[in-house]
KEZA-181196 format. One record per residue (C-alpha): y, z, x; residue in one letter; residue number from 1. Coordinates in pm, 1 decimal. Last residue first. Layout:
% KEZA-181196
<node y="Y" z="Z" x="X" code="A" pos="NUM"/>
...
***
This chain:
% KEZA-181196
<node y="12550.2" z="9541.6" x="9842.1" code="X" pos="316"/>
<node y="12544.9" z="9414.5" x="9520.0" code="X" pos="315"/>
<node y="12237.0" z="9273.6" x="9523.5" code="X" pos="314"/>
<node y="12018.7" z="9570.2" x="9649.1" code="X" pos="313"/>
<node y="12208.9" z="9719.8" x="9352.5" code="X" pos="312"/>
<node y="12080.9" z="9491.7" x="9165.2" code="X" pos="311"/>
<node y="11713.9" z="9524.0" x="9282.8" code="X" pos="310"/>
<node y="11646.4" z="9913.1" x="9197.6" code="X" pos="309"/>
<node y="11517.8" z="10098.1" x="9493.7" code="X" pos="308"/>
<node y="11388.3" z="10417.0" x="9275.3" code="X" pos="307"/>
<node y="11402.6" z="10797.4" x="9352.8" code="X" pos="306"/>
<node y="11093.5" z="10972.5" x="9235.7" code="X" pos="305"/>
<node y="10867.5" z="10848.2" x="9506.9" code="X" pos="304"/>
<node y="11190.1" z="10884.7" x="9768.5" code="X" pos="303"/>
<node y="11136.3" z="11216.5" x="9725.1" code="X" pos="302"/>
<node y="10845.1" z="11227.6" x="9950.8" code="X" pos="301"/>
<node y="10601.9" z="11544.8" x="9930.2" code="X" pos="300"/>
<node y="10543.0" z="11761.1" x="10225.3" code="X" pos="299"/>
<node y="10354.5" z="11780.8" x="10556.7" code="X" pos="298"/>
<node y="10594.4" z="11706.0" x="10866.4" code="X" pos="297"/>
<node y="10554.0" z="11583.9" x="11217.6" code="X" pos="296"/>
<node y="10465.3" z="11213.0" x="11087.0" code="X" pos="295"/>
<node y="10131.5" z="11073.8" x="11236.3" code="X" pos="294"/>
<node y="9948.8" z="11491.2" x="11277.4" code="X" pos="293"/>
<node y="10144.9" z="11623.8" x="10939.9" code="X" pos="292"/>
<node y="10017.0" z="11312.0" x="10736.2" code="X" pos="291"/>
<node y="9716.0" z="11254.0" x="10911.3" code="X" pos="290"/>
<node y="9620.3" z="11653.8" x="10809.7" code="X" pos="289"/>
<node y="9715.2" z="11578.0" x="10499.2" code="X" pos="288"/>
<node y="9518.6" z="11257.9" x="10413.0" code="X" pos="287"/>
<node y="9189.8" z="11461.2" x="10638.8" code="X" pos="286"/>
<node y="9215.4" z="11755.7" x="10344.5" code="X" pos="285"/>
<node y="9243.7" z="11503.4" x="10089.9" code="X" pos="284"/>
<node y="8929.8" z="11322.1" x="10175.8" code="X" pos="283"/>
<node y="8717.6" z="11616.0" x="10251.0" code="X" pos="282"/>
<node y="8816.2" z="11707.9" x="9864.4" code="X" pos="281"/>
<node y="8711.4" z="11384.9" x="9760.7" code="X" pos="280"/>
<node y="8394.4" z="11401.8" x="9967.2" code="X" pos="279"/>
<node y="8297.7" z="11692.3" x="9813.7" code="X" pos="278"/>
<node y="8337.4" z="11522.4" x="9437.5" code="X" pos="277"/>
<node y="8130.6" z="11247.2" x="9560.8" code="X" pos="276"/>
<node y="7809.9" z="11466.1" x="9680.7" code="X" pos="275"/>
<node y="7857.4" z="11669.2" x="9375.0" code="X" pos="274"/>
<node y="7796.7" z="11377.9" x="9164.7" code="X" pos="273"/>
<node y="8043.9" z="11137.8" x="8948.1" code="X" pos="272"/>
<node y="8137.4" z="10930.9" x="9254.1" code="X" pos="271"/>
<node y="7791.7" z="10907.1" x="9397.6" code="X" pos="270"/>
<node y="7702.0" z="10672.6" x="9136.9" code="X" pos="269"/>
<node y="7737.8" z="10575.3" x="8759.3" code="X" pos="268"/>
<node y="7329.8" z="10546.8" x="8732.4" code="X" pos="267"/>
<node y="7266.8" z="10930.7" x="8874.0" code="X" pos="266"/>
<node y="7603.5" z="11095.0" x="9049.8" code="X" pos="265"/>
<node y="7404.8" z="11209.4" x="9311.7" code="X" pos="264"/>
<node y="7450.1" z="11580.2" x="9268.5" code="X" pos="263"/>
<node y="7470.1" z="11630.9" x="8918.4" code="X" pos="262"/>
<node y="7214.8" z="11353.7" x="8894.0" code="X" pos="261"/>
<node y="6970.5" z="11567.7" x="9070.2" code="X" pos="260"/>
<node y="6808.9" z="11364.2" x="9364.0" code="X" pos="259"/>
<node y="6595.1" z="11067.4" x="9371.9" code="X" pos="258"/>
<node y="6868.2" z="10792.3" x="9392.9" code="X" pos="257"/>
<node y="6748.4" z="10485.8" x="9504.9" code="X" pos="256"/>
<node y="6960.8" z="10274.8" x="9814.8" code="X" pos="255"/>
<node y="6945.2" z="9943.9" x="9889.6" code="X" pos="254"/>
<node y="7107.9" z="9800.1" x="10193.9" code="X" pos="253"/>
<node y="7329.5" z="9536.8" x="10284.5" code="X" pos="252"/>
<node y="7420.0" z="9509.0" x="9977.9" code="X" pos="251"/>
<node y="7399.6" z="9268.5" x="9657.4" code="X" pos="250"/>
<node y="7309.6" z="9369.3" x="9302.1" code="X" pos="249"/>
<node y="7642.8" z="9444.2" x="9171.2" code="X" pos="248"/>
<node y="7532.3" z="9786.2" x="8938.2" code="X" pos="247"/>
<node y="7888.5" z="9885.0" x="8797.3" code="X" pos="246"/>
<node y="7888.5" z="10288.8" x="8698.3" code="X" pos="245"/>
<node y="8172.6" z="10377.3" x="8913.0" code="X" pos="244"/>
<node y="8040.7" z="10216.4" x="9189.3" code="X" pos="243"/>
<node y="7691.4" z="10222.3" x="9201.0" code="X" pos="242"/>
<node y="7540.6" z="10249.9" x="9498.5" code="X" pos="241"/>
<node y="7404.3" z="9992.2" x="9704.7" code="X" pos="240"/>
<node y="7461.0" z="10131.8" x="10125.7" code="X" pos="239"/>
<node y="7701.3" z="9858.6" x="10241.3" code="X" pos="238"/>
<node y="7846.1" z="9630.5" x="9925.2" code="X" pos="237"/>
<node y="7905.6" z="9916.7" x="9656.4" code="X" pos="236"/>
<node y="7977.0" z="10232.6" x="9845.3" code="X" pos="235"/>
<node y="8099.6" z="10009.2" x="10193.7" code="X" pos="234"/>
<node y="8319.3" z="9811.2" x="9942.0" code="X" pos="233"/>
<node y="8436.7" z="10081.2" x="9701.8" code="X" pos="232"/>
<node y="8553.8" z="10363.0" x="9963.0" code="X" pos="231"/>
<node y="8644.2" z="10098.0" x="10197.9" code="X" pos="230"/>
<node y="8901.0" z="9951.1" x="9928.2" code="X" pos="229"/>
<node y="8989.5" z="10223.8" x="9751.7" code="X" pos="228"/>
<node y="9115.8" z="10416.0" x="10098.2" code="X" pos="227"/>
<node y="9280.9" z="10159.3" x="10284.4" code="X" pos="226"/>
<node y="9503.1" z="10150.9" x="9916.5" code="X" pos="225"/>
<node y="9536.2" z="10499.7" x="9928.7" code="X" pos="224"/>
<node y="9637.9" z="10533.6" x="10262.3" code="X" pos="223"/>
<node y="9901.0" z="10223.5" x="10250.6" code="X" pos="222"/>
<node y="10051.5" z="10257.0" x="9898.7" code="X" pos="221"/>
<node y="10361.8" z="10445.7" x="10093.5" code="X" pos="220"/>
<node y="10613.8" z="10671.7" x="9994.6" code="X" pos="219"/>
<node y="10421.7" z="10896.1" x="10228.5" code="X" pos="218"/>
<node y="10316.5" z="11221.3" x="10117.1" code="X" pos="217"/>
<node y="10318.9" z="11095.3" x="9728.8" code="X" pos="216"/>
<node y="10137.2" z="10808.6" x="9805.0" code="X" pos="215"/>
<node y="9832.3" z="10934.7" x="10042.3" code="X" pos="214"/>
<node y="9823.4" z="11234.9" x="9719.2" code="X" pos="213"/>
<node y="9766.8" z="10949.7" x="9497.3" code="X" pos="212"/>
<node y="9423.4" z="10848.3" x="9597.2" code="X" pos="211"/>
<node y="9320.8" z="11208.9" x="9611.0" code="X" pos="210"/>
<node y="9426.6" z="11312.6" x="9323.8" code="X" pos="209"/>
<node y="9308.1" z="10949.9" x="9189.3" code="X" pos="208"/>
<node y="8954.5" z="11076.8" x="9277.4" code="X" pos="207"/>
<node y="8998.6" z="11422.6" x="9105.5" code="X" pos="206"/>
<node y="9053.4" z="11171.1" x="8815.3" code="X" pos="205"/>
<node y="8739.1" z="10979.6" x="8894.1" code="X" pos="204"/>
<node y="8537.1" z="11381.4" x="8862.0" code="X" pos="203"/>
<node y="8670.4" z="11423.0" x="8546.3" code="X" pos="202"/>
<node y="8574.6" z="11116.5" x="8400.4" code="X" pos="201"/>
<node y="8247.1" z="11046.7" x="8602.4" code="X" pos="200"/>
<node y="8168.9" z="11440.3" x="8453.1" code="X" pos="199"/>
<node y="8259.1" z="11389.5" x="8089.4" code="X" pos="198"/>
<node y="8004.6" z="11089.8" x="8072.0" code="X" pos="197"/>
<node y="8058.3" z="10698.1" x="8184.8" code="X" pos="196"/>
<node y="7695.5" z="10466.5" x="8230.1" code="X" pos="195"/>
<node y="7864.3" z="10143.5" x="8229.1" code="X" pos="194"/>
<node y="8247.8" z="10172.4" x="8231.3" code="X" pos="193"/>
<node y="8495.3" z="10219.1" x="7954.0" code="X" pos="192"/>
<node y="8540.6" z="10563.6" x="8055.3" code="X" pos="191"/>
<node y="8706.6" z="10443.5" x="8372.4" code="X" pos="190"/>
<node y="8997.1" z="10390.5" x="8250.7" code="X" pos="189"/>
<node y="9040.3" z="10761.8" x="8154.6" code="X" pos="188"/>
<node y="8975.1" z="10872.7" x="8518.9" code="X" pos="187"/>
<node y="9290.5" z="10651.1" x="8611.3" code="X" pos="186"/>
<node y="9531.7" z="10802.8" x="8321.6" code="X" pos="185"/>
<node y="9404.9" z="11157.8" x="8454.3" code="X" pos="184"/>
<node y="9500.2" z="11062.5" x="8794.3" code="X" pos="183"/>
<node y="9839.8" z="10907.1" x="8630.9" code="X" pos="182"/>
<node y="9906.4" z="11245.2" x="8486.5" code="X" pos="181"/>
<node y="9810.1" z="11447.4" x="8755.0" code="X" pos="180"/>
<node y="10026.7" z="11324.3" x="9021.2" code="X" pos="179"/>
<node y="10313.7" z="11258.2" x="8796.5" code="X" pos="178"/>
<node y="10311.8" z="11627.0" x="8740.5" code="X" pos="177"/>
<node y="10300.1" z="11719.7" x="9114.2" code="X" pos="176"/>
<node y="10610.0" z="11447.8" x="9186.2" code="X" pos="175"/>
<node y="10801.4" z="11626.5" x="8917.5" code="X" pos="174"/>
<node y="10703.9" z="11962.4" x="8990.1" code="X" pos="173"/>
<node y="10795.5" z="11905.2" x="9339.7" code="X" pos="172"/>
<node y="11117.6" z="11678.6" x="9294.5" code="X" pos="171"/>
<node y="11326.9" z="11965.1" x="9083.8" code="X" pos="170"/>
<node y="11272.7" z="11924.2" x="8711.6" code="X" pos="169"/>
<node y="11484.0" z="11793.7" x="8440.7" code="X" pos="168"/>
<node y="11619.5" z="11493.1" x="8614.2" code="X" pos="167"/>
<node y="11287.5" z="11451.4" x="8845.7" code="X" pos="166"/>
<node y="11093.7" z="11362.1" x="8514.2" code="X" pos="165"/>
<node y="11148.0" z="10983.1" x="8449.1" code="X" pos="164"/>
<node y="11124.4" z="10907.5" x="8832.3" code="X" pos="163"/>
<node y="10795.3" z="11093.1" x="8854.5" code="X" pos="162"/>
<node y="10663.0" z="10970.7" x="8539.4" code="X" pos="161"/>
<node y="10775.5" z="10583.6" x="8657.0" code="X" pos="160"/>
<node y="10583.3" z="10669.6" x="8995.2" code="X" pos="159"/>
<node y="10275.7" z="10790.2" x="8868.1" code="X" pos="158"/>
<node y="10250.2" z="10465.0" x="8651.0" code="X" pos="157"/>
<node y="10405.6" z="10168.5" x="8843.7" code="X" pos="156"/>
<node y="10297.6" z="10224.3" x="9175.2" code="X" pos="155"/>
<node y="10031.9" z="10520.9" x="9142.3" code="X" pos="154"/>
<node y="9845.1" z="10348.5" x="8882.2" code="X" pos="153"/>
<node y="9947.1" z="9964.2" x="8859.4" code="X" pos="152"/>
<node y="10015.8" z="9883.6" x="9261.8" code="X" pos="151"/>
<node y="9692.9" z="10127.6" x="9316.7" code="X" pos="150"/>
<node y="9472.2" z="9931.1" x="9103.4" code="X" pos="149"/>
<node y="9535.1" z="9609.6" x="9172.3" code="X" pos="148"/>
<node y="9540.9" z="9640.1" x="9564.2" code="X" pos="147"/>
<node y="9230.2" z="9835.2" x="9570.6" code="X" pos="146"/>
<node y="9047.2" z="9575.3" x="9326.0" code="X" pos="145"/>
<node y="9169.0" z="9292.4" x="9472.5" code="X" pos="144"/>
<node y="9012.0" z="9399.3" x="9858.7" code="X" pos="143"/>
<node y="8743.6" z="9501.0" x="9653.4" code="X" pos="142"/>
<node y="8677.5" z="9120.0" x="9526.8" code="X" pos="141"/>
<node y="8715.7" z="9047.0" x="9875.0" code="X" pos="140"/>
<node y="8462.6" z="9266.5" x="10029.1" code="X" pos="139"/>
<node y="8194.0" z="9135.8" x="9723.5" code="X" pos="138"/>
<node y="8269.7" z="8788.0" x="9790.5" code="X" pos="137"/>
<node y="8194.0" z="8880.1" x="10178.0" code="X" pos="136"/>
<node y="7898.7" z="9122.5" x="10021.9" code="X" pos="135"/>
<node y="7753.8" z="8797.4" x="9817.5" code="X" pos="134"/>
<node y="7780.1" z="8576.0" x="10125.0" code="X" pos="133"/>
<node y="7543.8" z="8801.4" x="10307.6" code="X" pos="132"/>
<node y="7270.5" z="8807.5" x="10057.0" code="X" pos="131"/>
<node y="7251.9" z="8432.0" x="9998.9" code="X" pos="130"/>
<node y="7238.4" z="8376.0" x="10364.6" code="X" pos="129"/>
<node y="6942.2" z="8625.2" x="10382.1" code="X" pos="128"/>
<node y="6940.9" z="8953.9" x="10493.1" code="X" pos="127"/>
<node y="6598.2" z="9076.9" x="10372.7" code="X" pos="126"/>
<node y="6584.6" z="9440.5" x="10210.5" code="X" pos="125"/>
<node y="6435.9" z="9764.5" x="10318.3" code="X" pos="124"/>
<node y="6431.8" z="10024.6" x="10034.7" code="X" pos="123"/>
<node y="6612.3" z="10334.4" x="10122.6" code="X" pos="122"/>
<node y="6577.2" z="10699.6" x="9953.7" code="X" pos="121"/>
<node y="6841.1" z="10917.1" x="9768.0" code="X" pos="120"/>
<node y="6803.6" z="11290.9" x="9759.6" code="X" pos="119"/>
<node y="6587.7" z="11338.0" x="10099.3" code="X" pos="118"/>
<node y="6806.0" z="11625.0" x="10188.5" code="X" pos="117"/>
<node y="6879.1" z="11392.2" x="10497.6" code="X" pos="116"/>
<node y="6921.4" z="11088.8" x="10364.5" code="X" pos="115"/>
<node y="7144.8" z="11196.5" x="10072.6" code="X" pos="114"/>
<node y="7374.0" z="11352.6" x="10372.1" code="X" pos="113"/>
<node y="7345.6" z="11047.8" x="10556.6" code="X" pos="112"/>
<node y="7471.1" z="10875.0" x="10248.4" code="X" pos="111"/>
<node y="7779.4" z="11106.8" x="10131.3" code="X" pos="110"/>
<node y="7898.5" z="11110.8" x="10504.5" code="X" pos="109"/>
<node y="7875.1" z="10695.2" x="10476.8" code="X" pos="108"/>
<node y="8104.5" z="10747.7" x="10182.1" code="X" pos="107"/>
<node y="8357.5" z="10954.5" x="10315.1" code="X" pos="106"/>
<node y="8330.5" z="10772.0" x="10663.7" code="X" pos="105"/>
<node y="8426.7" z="10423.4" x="10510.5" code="X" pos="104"/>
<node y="8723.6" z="10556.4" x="10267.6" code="X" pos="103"/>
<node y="8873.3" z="10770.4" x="10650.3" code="X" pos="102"/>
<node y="8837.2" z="10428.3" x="10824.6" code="X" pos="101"/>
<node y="9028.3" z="10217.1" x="10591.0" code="X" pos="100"/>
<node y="9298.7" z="10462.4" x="10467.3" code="X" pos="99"/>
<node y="9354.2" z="10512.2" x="10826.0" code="X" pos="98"/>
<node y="9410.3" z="10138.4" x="10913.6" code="X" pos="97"/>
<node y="9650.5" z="10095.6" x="10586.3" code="X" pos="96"/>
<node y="9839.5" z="10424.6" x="10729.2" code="X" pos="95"/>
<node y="9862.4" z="10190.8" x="11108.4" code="X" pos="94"/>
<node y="9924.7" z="9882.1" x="10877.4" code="X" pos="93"/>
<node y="10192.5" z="10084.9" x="10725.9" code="X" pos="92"/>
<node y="10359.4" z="10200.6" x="11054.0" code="X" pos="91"/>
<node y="10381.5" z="9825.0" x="11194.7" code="X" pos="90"/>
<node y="10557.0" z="9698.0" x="10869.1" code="X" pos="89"/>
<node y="10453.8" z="9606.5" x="10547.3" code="X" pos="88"/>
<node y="10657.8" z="9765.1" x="10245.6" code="X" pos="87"/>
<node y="10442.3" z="9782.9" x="10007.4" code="X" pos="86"/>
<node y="10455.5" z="10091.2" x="9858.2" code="X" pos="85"/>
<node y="10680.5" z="9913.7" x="9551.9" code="X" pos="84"/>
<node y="11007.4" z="10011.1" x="9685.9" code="X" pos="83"/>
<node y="10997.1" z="9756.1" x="9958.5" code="X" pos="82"/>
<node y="10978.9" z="9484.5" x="9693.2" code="X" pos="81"/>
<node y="11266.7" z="9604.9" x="9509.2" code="X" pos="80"/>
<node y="11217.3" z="9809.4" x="9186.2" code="X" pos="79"/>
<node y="11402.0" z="9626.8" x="8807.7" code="X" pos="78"/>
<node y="11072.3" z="9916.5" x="8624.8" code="X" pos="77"/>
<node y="11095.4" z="9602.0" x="8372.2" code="X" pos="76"/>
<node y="11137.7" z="9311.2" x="8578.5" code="X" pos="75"/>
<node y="10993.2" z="9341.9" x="8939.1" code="X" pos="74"/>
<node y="10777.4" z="9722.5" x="8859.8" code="X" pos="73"/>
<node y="10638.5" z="9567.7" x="8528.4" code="X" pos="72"/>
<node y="10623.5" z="9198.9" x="8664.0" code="X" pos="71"/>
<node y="10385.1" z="9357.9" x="8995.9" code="X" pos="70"/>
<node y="10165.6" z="9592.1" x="8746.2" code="X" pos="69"/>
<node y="10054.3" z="9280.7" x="8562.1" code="X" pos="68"/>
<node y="10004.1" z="9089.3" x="8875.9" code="X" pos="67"/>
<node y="9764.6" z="9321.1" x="8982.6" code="X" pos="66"/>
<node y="9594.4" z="9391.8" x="8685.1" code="X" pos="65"/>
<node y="9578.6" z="8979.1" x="8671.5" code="X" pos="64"/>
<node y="9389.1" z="9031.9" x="8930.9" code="X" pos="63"/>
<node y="9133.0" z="9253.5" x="8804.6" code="X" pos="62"/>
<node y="9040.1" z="8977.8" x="8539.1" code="X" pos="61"/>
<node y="9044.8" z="8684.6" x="8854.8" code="X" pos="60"/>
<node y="8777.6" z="8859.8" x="9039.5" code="X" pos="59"/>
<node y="8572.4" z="8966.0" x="8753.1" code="X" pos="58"/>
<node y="8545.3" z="8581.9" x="8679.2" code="X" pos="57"/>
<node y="8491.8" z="8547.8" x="9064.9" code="X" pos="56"/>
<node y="8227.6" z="8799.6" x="9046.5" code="X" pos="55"/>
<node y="8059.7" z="8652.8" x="8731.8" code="X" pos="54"/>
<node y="8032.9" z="8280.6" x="8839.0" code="X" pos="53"/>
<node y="7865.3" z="8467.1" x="9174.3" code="X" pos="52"/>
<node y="7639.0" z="8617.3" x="8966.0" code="X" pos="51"/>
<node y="7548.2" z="8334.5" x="8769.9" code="X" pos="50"/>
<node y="7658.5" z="8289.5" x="8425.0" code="X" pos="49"/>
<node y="7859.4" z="7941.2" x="8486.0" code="X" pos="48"/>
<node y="8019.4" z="7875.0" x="8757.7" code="X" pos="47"/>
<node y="8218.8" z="7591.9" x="8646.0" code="X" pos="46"/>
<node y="8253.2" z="7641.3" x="8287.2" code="X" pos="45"/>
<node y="8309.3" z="7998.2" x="8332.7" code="X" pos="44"/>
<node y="8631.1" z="7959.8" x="8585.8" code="X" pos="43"/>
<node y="8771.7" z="7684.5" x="8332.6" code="X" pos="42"/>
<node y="8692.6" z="7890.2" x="8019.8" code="X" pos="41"/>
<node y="8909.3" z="8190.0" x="8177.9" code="X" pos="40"/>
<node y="9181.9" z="7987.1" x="8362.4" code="X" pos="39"/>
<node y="9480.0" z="7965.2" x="8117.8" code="X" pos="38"/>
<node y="9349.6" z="8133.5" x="7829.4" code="X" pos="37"/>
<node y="9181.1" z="8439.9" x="8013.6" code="X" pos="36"/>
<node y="9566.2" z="8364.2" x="8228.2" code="X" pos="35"/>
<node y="9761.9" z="8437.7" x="7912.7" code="X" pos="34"/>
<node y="9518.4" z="8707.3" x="7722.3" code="X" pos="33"/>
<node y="9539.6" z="8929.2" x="8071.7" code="X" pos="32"/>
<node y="9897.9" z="8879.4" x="8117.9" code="X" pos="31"/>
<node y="9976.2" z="9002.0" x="7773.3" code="X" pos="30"/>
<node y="9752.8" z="9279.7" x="7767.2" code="X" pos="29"/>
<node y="9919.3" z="9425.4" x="8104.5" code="X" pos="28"/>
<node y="10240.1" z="9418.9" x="7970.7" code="X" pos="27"/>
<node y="10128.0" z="9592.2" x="7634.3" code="X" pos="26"/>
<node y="9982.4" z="9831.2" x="7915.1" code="X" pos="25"/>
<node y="10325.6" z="9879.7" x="8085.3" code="X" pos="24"/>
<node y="10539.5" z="9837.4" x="7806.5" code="X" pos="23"/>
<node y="10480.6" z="10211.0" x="7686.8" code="X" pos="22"/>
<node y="10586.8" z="10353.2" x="8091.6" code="X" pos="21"/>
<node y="10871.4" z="10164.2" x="8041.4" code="X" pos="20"/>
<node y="10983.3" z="10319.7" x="7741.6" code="X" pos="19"/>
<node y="10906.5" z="10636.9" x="7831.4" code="X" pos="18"/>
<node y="11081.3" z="10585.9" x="8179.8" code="X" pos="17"/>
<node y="11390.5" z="10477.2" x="8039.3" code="X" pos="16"/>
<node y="11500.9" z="10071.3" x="8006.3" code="X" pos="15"/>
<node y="11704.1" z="9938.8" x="8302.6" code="X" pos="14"/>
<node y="12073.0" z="9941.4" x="8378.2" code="X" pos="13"/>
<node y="12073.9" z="10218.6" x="8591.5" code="X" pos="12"/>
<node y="12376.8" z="10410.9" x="8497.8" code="X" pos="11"/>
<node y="12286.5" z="10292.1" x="8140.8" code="X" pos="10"/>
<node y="11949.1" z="10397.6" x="8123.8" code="X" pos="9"/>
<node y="11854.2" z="10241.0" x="7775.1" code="X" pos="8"/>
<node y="11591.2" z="10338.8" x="7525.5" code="X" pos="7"/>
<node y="11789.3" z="10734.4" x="7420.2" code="X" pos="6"/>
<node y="12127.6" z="10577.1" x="7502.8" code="X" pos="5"/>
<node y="12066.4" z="10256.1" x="7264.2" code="X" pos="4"/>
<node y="11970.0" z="10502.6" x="6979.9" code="X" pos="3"/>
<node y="12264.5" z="10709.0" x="7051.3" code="X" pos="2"/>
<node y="12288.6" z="11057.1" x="7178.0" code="X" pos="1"/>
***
């Protein structure tokens, strides 16, 4: 096998899944350094170091995540638009609606049951203008932050192992393979957040499990992307945990954890306690039982492994 055979798929006139897979974060580097230069002093000279300034600046970085992943699977991965897991029609906003509800009744479960055992306490707070417009910014930001993430880890990432894979293997073990490696990819992220250990790693992986299962039942970013968002937004910006070790300092209420921090998660939040690893596994269990109650059928797609590629979209 030539050189130019072992970096270039020939039949499908695009680079292989290694190589892809390598220009994904140099890809993601590159986008980040352009629009830090672009925008990055403009967005801090205006707002300054406030906490809003700070959002917004956090704002733009994750987007730029987002757009990162989108070149990668447009121009390197050469995927359509629809192959992406964003293909918007009525049955996506319905999985979109799920992912929504199912992320906001994890996470509430996790604080009733903290309530109730007496492991995290409340602290009455005073919903002021101020207060309110901080969890819109803060719903938005998460809004970014779902999109982002799941268009880079399960779109690009578990998707480009599955497709580079599903020639050796048959389309389970590839798609169950690609599953865990960008889940562990997405719990190794997180280690450069505030307040990280061996547990929030491990336990943010069995959170892309989760995430990922949604995509490889469906084809679709739709559940997991419902998911991320209301799982962040009502952790973060409705009952003030910690989400995955970031403190944002606006919520509609204010929580203290008293508990053990193997079962509240301690400083990084719920997700890296006992309460957060249950309601992953909840989680998955209601993904698949939406999956066989909406569809008929519980299994995993094909299509994740099989790519959409744009010129052939062209040529026909």
């Amino acid at each position: 096998m030539s050189p130019r055979t072992l970096l270039w798929n020939s039949t499908e006139r695009r680079p292989r899944a290694p190589l892809r897979l390598l220009a994904t974060p140099l890809v993601v580097i590159l986008v980040a350094i352009i629009v830090g230069i672009a925008v990055g002093g403009t967005v801090s000279a205006l707002l300054g170091t406030s906490r809003f300034g700070r959002l917004v600046i956090s704002l733009v970085s994750v987007s730029t995540t987002g757009l990162a992943g989108f070149l990668v699977a447009r121009y390197i991965d050469r995927r359509t638009v629809s192959d992406l897991g964003f293909g918007i029609d009525r049955d996506w906003l319905l999985d979109l609606g799920f992912g929504l509800a199912l992320g906001g009744v994890l996470m509430t479960l996790i604080f009733l049951v903290g309530l109730a055992t007496d492991w995290i306490a409340v602290t009455p707070v005073q919903l002021g203008v101020d207060r309110v417009l901080g969890v819109v910014a803060l719903f938005v930001f998460f809004i970014a932050v779902g999109i982002s993430e799941e268009l880079l880890l399960r779109g690009v990432v578990l998707t480009n192992v599955a497709e580079g894979l599903r020639w050796r293997f048959d389309v389970p073990t590839a798609l169950t393979t690609a599953l865990v490696v960008s889940s562990a990819v997405f719990g190794i992220a997180h280690l450069q957040n505030p307040n990280s250990s061996l547990a929030s790693t491990l336990s943010i992986t069995l959170a892309g499990v989760m995430l990922g299962l949604g995509y490889v039942l469906t084809g679709d970013l739709a559940i997991p992307t419902g998911i991320h968002i209301s799982w962040n937004f009502v952790q973060g910006g409705v009952y003030g945990f910690a989400v995955s070790g970031l403190d944002f300092g606006t919520s509609l209420v204010e929580t203290t954890e008293r508990g053990p921090d193997v079962v509240t998660g301690g400083p990084f939040g719920p997700e890296a306690g006992l309460l957060g690893v249950g309601a992953m596994v909840v989680g998955a269990l209601c993904i698949a039982w939406y999956v066989q109650f909406r569809y008929g059928t519980l299994g995993l797609d094909s299509s994740v492994s099989v790519p959409e590629l744009r010129w052939k979209e062209t040529e026909s």
